[in-house]
DOZAZA-813904 format. One record per residue (C-alpha): residue number from 1; residue in one letter; chain; x, y, z. Coordinates in steps of 0.02 Angstrom, whole numbers. Example, Ala and Ser with C-alpha at 12.3 -4.5 7.8 and 13.67 -1.06 7.14 Angstrom:
2
<r num="1" residu="A" chaine="A" px="615" py="-225" pz="390"/>
<r num="2" residu="S" chaine="A" px="684" py="-53" pz="357"/>
This chain:
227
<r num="1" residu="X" chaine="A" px="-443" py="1966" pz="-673"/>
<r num="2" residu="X" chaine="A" px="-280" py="2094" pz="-673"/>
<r num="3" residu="X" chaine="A" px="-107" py="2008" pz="-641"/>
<r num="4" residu="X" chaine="A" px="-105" py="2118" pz="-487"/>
<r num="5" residu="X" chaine="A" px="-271" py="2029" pz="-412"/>
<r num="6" residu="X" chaine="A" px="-207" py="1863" pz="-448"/>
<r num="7" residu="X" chaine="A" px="-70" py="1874" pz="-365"/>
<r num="8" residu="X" chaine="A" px="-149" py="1944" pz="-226"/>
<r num="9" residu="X" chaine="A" px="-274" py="1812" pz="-200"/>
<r num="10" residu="X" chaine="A" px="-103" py="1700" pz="-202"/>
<r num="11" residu="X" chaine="A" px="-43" py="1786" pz="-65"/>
<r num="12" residu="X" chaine="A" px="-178" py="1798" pz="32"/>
<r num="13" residu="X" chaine="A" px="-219" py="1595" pz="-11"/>
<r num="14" residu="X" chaine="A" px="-52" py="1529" pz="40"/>
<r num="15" residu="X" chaine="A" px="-12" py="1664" pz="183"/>
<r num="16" residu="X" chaine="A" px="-166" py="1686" pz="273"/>
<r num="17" residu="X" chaine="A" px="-191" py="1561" pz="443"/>
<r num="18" residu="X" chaine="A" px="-351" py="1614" pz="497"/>
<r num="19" residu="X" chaine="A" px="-486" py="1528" pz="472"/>
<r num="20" residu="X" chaine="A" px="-597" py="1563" pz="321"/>
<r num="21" residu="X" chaine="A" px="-724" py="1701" pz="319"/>
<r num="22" residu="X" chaine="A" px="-839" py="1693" pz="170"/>
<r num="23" residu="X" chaine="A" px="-864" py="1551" pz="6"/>
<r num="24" residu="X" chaine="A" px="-723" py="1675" pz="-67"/>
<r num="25" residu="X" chaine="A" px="-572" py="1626" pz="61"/>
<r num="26" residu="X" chaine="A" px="-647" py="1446" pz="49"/>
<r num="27" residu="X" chaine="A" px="-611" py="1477" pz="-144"/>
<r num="28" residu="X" chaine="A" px="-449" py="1542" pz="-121"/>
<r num="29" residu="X" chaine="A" px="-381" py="1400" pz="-3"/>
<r num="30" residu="X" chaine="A" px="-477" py="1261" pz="-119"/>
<r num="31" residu="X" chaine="A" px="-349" py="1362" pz="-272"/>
<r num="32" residu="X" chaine="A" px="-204" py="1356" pz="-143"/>
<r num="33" residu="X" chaine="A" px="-233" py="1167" pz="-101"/>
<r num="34" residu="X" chaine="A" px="-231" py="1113" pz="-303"/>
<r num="35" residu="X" chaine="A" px="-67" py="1209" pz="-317"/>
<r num="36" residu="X" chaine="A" px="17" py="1104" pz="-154"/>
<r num="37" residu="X" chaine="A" px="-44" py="944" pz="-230"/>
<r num="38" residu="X" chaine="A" px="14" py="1004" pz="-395"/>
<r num="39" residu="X" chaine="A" px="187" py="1025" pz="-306"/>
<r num="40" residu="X" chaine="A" px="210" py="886" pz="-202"/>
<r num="41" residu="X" chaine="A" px="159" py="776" pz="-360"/>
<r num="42" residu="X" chaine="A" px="301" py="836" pz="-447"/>
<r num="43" residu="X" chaine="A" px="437" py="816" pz="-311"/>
<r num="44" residu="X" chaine="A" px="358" py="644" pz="-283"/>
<r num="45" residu="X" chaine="A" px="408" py="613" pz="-503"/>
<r num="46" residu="X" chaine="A" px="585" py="695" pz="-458"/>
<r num="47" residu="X" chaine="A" px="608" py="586" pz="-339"/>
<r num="48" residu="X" chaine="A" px="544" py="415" pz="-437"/>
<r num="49" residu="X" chaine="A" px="626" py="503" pz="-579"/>
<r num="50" residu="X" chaine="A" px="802" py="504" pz="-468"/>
<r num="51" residu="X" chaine="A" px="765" py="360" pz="-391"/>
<r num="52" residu="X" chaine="A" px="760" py="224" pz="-547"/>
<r num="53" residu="X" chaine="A" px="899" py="318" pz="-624"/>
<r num="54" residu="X" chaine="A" px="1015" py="282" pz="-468"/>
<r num="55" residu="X" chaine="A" px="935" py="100" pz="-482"/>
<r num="56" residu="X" chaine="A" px="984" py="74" pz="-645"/>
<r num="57" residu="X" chaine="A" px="1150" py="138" pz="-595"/>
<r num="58" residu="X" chaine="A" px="1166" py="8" pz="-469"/>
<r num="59" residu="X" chaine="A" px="1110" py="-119" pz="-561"/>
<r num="60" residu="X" chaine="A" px="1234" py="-93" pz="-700"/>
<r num="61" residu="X" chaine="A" px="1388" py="-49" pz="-568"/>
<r num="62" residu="X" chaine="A" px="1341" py="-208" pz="-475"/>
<r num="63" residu="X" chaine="A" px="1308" py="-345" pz="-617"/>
<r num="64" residu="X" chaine="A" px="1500" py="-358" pz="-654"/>
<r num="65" residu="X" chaine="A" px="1531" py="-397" pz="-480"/>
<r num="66" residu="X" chaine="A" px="1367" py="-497" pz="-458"/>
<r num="67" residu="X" chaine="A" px="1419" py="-615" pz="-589"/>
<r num="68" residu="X" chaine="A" px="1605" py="-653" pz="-524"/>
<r num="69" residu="X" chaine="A" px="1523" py="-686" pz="-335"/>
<r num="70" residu="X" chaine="A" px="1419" py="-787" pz="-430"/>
<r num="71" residu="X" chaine="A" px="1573" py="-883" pz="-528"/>
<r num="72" residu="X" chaine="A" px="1662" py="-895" pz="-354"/>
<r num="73" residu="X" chaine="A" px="1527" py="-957" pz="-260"/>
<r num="74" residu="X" chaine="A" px="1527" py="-1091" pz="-395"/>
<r num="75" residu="X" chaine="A" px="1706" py="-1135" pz="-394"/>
<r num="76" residu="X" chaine="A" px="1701" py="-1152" pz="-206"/>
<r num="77" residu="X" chaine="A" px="1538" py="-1270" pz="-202"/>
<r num="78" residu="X" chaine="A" px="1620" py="-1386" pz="-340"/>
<r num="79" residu="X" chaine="A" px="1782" py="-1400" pz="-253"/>
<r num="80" residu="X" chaine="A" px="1702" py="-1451" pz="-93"/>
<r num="81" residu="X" chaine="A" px="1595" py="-1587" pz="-179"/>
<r num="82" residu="X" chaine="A" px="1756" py="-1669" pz="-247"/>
<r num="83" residu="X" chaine="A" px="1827" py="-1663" pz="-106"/>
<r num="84" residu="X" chaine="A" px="1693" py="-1703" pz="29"/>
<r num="85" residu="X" chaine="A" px="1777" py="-1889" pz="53"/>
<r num="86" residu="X" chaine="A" px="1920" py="-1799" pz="121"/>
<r num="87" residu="X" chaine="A" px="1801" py="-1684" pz="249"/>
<r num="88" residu="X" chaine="A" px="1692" py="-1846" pz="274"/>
<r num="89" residu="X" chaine="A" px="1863" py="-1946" pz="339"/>
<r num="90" residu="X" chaine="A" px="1923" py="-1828" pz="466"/>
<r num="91" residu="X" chaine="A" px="1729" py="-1856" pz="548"/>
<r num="92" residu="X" chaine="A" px="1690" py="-1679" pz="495"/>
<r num="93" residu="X" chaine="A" px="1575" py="-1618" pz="366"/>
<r num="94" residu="X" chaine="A" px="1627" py="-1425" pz="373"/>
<r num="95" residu="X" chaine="A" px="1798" py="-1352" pz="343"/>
<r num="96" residu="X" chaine="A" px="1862" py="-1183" pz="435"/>
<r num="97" residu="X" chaine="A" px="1990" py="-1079" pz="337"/>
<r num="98" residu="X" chaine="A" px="2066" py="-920" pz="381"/>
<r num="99" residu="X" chaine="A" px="1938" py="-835" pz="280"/>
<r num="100" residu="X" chaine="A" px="1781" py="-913" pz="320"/>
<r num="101" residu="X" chaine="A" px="1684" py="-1083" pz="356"/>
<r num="102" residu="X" chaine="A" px="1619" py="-1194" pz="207"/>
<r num="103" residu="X" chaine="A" px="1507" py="-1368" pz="200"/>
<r num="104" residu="X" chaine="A" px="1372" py="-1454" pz="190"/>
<r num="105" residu="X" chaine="A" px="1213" py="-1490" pz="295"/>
<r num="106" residu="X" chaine="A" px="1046" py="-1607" pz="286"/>
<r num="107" residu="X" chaine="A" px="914" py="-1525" pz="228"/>
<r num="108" residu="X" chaine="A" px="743" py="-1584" pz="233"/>
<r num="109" residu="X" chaine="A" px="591" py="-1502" pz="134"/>
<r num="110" residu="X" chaine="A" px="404" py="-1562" pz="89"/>
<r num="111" residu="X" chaine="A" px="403" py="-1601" pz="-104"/>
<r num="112" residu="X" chaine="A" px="198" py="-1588" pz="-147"/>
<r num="113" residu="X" chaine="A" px="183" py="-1635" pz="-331"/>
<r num="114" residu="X" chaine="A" px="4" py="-1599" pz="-361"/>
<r num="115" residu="X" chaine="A" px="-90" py="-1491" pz="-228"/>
<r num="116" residu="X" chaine="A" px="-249" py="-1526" pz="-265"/>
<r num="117" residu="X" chaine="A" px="-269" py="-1695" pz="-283"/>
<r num="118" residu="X" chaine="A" px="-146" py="-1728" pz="-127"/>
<r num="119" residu="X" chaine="A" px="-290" py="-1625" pz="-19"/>
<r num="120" residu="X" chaine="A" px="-440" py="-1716" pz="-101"/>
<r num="121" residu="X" chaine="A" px="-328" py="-1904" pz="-36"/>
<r num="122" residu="X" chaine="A" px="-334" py="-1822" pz="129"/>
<r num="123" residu="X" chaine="A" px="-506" py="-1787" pz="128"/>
<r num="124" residu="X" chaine="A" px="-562" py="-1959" pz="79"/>
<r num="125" residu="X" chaine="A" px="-443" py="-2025" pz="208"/>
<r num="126" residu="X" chaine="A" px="-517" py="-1928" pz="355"/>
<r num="127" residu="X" chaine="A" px="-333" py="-1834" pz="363"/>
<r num="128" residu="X" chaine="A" px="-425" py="-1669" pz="392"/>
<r num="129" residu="X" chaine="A" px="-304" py="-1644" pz="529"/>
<r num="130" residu="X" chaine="A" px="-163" py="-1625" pz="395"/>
<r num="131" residu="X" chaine="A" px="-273" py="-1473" pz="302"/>
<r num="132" residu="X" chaine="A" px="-284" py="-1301" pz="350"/>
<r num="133" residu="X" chaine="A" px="-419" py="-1167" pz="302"/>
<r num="134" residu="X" chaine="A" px="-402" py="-975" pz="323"/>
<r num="135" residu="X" chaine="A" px="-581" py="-916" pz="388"/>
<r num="136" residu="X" chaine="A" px="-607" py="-732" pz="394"/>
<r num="137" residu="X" chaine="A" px="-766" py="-633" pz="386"/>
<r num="138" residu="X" chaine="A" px="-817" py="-605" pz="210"/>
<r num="139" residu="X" chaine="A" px="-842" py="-410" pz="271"/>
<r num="140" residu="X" chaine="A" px="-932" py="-343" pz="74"/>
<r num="141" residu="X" chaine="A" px="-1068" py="-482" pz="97"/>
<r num="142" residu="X" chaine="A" px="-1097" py="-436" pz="279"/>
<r num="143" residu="X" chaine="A" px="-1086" py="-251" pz="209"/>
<r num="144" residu="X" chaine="A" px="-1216" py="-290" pz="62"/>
<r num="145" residu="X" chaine="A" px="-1322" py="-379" pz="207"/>
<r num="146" residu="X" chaine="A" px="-1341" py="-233" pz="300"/>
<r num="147" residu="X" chaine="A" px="-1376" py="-113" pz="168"/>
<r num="148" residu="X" chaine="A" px="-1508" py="-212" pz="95"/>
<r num="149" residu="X" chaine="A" px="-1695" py="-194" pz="153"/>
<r num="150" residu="X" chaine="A" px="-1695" py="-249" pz="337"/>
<r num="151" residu="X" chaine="A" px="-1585" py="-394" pz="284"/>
<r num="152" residu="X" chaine="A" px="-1725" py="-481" pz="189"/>
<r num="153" residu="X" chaine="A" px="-1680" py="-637" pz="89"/>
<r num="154" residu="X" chaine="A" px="-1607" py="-811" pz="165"/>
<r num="155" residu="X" chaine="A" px="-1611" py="-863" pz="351"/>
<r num="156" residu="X" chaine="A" px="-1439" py="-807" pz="346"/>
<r num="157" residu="X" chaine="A" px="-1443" py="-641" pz="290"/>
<r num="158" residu="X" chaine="A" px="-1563" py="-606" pz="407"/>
<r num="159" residu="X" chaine="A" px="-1487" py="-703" pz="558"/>
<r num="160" residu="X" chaine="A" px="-1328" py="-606" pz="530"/>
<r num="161" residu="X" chaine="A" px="-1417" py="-435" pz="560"/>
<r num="162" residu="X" chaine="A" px="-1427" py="-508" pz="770"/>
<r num="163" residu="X" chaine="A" px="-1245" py="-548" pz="784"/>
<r num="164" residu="X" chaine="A" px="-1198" py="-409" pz="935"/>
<r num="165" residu="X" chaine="A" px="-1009" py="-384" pz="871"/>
<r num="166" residu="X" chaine="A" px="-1058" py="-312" pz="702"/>
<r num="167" residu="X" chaine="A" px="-1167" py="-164" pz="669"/>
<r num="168" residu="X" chaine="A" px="-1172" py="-23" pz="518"/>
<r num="169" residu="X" chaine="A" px="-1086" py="135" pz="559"/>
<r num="170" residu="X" chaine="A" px="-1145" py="293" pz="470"/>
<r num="171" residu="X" chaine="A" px="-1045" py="437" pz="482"/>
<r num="172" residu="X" chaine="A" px="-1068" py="597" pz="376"/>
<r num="173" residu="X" chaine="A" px="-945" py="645" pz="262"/>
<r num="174" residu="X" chaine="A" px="-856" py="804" pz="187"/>
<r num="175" residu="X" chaine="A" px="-782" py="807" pz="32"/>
<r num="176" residu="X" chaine="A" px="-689" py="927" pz="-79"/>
<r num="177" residu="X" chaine="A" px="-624" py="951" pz="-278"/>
<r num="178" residu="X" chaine="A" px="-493" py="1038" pz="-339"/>
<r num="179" residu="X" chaine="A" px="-535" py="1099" pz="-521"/>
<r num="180" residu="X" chaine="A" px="-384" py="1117" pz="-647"/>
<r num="181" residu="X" chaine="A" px="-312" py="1268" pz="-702"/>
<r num="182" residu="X" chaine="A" px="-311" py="1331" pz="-519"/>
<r num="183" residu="X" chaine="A" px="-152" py="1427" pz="-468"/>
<r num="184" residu="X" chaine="A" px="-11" py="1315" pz="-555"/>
<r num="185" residu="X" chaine="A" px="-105" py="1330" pz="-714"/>
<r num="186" residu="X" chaine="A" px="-198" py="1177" pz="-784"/>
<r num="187" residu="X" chaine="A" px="-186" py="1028" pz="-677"/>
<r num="188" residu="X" chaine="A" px="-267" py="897" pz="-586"/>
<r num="189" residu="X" chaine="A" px="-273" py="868" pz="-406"/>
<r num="190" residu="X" chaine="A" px="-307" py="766" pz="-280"/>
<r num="191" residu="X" chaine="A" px="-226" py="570" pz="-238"/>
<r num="192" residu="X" chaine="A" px="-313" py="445" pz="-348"/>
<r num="193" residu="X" chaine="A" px="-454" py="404" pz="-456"/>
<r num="194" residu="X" chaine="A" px="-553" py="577" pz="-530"/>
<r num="195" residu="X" chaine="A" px="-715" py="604" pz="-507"/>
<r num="196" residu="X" chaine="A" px="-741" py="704" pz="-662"/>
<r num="197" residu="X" chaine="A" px="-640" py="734" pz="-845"/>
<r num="198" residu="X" chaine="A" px="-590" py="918" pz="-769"/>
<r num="199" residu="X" chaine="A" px="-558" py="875" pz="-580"/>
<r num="200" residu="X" chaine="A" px="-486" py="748" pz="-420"/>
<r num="201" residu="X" chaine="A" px="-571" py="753" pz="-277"/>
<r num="202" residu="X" chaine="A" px="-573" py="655" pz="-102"/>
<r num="203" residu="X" chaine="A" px="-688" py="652" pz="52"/>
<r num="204" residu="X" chaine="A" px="-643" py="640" pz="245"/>
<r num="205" residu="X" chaine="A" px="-740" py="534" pz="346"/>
<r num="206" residu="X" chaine="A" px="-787" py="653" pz="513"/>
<r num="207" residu="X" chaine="A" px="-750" py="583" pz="710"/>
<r num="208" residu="X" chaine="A" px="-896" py="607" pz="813"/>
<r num="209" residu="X" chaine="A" px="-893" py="794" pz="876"/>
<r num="210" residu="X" chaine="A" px="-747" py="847" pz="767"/>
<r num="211" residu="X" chaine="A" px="-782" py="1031" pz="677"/>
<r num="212" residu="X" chaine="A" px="-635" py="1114" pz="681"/>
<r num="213" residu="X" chaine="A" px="-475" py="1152" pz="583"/>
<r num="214" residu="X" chaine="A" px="-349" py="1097" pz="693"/>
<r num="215" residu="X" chaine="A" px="-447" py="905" pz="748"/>
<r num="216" residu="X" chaine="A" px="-411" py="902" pz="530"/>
<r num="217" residu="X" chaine="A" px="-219" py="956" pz="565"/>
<r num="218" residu="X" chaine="A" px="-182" py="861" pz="712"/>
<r num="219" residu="X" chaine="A" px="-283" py="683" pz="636"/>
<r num="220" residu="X" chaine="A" px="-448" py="694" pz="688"/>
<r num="221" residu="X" chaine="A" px="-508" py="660" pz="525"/>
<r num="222" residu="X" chaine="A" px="-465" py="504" pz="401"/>
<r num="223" residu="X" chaine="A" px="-427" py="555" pz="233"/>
<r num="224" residu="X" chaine="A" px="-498" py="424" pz="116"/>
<r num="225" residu="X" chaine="A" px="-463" py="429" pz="-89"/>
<r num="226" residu="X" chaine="A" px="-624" py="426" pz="-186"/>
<r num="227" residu="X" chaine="A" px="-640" py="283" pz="-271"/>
């Protein structure tokens, strides 16, 4: 292919708004798509790039000043200690300076030297009261259920098939890949995981009823990564 066709099928890729006409314009917007992701990857490594230099930056401007908080705040908390008799006498336990407040306050917190066996006493004590679980519905074994054969297996398995608030949802899905060496030369596309050594691909789960361009532009459709 001539320099001069290339660059026309670049133009027509990136300018065009219609919809597609033939495999050909879908070809052309699939090239077009590979060079965008290309693009908005590397702004997104400027940017990280920029964004852990200033970091650093900030980390090494505010250590020096980090530390003498640090050797103030120290200073401050000593003195008081000494001194707390003093606070303690005048029926206070605060003091309020021009520049700020300082003291001290009781603080109570729940000291639980070994988890486990603390939770197996009060078990055996009938403390259950004292315990709490997290219960949430394990949704890959439900999932797994479901896609077995009719739910065959345990009582379970197949008693969990009648529960009204849980069903399987099939939906059908399209998907695209954007080979490398489109456009921007060779490069992968596409968010994460690659389907293949040579290209990235994800797939967009459909609404009911959805077929057109804009429903995809406007968030009819879910973009999903391929895993």
């Amino acid at each position: 292919m001539s320099t001069t066709e290339r660059a026309e099928r670049r133009r027509s890729g990136k300018q065009s708004p219609a919809e597609p006409r033939s495999w050909e314009d879908v070809n052309q917007r699939l090239a077009y798509l590979g060079e965008l992701e290309r693009q908005i990857q590397a702004l997104r490594d400027r940017f990280e790039q920029k964004v852990a230099v200033l970091q650093q930056q900030l980390l090494e401007a505010s250590q020096p000043l980090a530390v003498e908080r640090e050797r103030l705040q120290d200073q401050i908390e000593r003195f008081y200690w000494a001194h707390r008799r003093e606070v303690l006498a005048e029926g206070r336990k605060s003091v309020e300076l021009p520049f700020g407040r300082l003291g001290s306050r009781l603080s109570r917190s729940l000291v639980v030297e070994d988890a486990a066996a603390a939770q197996q006493w009060l078990e055996a004590q009938g403390l259950g009261c004292f315990l709490r679980t997290r219960t949430e519905i394990d949704r890959e074994a439900v999932r797994a259920t479901f896609l077995s054969t009719n739910g065959s297996g345990n009582g379970q398995s197949s008693a969990v098939l009648a529960c009204p608030m849980i069903h399987l949802q099939e939906t059908e899905q399209f998907w695209y890949e954007v080979k490398s060496g489109g456009l921007g030369g060779n490069h992968q596309t596409g968010r994460e995981g690659a389907t293949s050594n040579n290209s990235r691909g994800r797939f967009r789960e459909a609404t009911p009823g959805n077929a057109s361009a804009r429903a995809i532009r406007e968030g009819g459709i879910h973009d999903r990564v391929i895993q």
